[in-house]
N, C-alpha and C positions, 0 to 999 in steps of 0.2 A: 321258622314255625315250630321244627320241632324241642330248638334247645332252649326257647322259653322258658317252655313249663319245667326243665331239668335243673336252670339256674335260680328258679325259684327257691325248687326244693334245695339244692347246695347251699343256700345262703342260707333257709332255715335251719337247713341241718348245724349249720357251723355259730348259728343266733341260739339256740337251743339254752335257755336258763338264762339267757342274756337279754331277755323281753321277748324272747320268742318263748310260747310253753308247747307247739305243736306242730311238728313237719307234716305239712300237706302231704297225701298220696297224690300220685300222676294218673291221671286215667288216661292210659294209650287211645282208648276207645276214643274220648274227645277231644284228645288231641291231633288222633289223626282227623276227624271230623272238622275242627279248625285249621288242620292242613290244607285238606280239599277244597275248602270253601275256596280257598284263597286262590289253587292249582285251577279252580274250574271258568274261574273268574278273570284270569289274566288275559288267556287267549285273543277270548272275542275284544276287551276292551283294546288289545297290543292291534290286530286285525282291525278292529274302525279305527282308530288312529291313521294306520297303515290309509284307509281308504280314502279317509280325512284328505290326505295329502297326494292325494291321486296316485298312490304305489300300489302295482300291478304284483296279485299273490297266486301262487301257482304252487296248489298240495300237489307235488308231484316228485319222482325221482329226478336227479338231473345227472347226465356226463358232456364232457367235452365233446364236440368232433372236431372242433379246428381251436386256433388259439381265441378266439371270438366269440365261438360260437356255441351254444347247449342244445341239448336232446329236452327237452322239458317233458316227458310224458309222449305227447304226439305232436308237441312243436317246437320248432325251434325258433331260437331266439339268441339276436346278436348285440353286444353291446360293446363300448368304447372300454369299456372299466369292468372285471366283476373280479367280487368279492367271497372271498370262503370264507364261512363261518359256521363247518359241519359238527367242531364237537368231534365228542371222542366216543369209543363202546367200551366194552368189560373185555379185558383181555384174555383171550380162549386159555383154558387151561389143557395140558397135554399130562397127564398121568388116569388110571383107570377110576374110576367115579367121580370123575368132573363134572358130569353133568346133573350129579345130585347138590352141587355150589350155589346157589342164589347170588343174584344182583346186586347192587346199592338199589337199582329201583324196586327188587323184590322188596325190600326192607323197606323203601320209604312207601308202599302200598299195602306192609302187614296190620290184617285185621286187630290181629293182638301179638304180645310182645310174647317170646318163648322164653322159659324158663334159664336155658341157655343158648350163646352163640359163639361162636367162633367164625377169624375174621383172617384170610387168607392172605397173606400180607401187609406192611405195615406204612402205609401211606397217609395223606391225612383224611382220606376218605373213612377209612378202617378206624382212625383214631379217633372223628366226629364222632362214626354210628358208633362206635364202644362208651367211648363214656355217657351217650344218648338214653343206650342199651342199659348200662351200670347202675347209673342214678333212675334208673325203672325199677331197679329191682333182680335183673337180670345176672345170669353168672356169664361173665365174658371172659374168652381168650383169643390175642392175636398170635398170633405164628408167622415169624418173618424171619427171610433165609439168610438177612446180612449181620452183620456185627452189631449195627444200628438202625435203627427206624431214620424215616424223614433225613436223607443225605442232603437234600437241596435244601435245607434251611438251617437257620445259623444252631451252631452247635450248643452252646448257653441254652438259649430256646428251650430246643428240641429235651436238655437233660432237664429243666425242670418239670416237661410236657411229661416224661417217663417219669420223673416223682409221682406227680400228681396223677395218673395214669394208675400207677401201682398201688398208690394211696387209699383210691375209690374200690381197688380190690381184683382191677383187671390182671388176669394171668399174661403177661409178656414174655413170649417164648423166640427167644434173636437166633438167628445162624442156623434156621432148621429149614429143610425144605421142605415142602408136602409133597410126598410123591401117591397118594391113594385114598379115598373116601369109600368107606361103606358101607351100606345103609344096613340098618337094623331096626327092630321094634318099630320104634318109637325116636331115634334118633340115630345117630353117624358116627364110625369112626374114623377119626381122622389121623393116617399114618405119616409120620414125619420123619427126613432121617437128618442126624447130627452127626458128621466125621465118620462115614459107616454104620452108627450104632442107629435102630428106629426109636423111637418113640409115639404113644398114642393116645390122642386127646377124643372126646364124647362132648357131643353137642345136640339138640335139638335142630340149630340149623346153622346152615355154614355160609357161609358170604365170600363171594368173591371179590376181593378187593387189592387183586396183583397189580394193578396198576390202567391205562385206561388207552390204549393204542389212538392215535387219529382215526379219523371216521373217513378217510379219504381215497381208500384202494379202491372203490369200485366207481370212479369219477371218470375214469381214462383221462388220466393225466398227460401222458404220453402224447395222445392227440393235441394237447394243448402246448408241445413243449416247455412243462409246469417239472423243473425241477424235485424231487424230495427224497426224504430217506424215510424212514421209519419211526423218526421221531412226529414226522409233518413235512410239510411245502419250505423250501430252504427260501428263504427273504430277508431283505436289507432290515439297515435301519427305519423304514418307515414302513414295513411287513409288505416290504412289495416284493412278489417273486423274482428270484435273482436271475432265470430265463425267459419270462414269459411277462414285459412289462405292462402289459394290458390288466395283470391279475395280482388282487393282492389277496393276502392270508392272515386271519383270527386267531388267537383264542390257541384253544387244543387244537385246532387245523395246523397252526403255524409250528415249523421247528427254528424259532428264535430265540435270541438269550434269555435268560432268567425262566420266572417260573410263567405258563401259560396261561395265568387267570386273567379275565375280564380288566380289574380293579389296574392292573398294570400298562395297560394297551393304551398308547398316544399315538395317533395318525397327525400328519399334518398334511394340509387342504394341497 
C-alpha cells in the first residue's frame, strides 16, 4: 500500500526528459487514507470467511495448561492439533530514552511524514520504511551496530540494496551502537558509540527497528512441554514442535531454518 505511490515517483524521477516532464508529489495524507481503507476492510471480510466455514473465533488472550489444552479468556478448550501463529513485537530497547523510540506500527499509522527520521537498526523492516520515508521527501538515517545490514540474505543482494539506499540519500551509519535518546525541542538526540568514541545524530522521530523477538513468552509454554529458545518454538521439518507432537509453529512463532516469512512456509497434510 505504501510503496506504490514511492515507485511511482522513482520511475518518474529516473523518466524525467525521457517523456516524462513532471515527478508527481506523494501525498502521505492520501496515501495513508488508501492504507486504511484497505487495513479496515480485511478483518471483517477474513472473520466471515472464518464463519463461512464454520470456524469458531475467540478475541481473547490464550496460554497453555496442559499439552492440549488453552485458557481462552474464561474457557478452555481442547484440541487434537493447535497451531501458533503469534507473530512477533518490537524488541524492548535497554539504554536511557528508549521509550521516546517509535514502532514500525507508530510509522505505519503517522498522520504526516516528519521532516526527518532515524531508524534503529538495520533490518529489512528499517530499510522498507527508509526508502518509503526518502522518496517522501524525508531526511533519513539508519544506525546499525554490525559491520553489515541484512546478515541473512545473500550478500550480492544486500550490496546493491546499500548502493541504492545511499543513492536516494539515506545516511547509513554500520558498527555503531545506540546506547541513549534525548528529547529536545522539537526533535531527539540520538547518542551512538563506535569503538569507544560517541557519535550524535538529530531526528524528528526515531523508530525502532532492532529487530522483532517471538510473540510467545507469555503462552506457558512450559505447561505444554513446547520446547523453544529465543529465537521461537524449536520444530522439525514440517514446523511441528520437536517436544510437544500435538503442536505446530508459524511464521515469526517458529525458530526454523531460513528466514521466518509467510511466503516460505510449506506444511504437509
Amino acid at each position: 500500500m505504501l510503496i506504490g505511490p514511492t515507485k511511482v515517483h522513482y520511475h518518474a524521477d529516473h523518466l524525467l526528459g525521457k517523456g516524462i516532464d513532471q515527478v508527481p508529489e506523494i501525498s502521505w495524507e492520501d496515501v495513508m487514507k488508501f492504507k486504511q481503507k484497505f487495513v479496515d476492510e480485511m478483518p471483517p471480510k477474513i472473520e466471515s470467511g472464518y464463519k463461512k466455514k464454520g470456524i469458531a473465533m475467540y478475541h481473547e488472550t490464550a496460554r497453555f495448561l496442559s499439552e492440549n489444552t488453552l485458557q481462552v479468556g474464561q474457557e478452555k478448550i481442547r484440541a487434537d492439533k493447535i497451531a501458533i501463529a503469534t507473530g512477533a513485537k518490537p524488541r524492548e530497547l535497554e539504554f536511557p530514552g528508549a521509550e521516546y523510540a517509535q514502532t514500525s506500527t507508530d510509522f505505519l499509522n503517522m498522520k504526516e511524514m516528519p521532516d526527518s527520521l532515524l531508524f534503529i537498526g538495520g533490518g529489512y523492516i528499517a530499510f522498507e520504511f527508509a526508502h518509503i520515508a526518502a522518496r517522501c521527501g524525508a531526511e533519513v538515517t539508519i544506525v546499525h551496530h554490525s559491520q553489515a545490514p541484512l546478515k541473512n540474505f545473500e550478500q550480492d543482494i544486500v550490496d546493491h540494496l546499500v548502493k541504492v539506499t545511499e543513492e536516494l540519500g539515506i545516511n547509513l551509519v554500520l558498527e555503531t551502537e545506540v546506547c541513549g535518546i534525548e528529547k529536545l525541542d522539537n526533535s531527539y538526540r540520538v547518542k551512538g558509540e563506535t569503538s569507544g568514541e560517541f557519535d550524535f545524530f538529530e531526528a524528528e522521530m526515531i523508530i525502532n527497528s532492532a529487530g522483532r523477538p517471538p510473540k510467545i513468552f507469555n503462552l506457558d509454554l512450559e505447561k505444554a512441554n513446547i520446547a523453544y529458545t529465543k529465537k521461537g518454538i524449536e520444530v522439525n521439518e514440517y514446523l511441528q514442535s520437536t517436544t510437544n507432537p500435538r503442536v505446530y509453529a508459524a511464521g515469526d512463532a517458529a525458530d526454523s531454518p531460513g528466514l521466518p516469512l509467510t511466503s516460505l512456509i510449506c506444511c504437509k497434510s
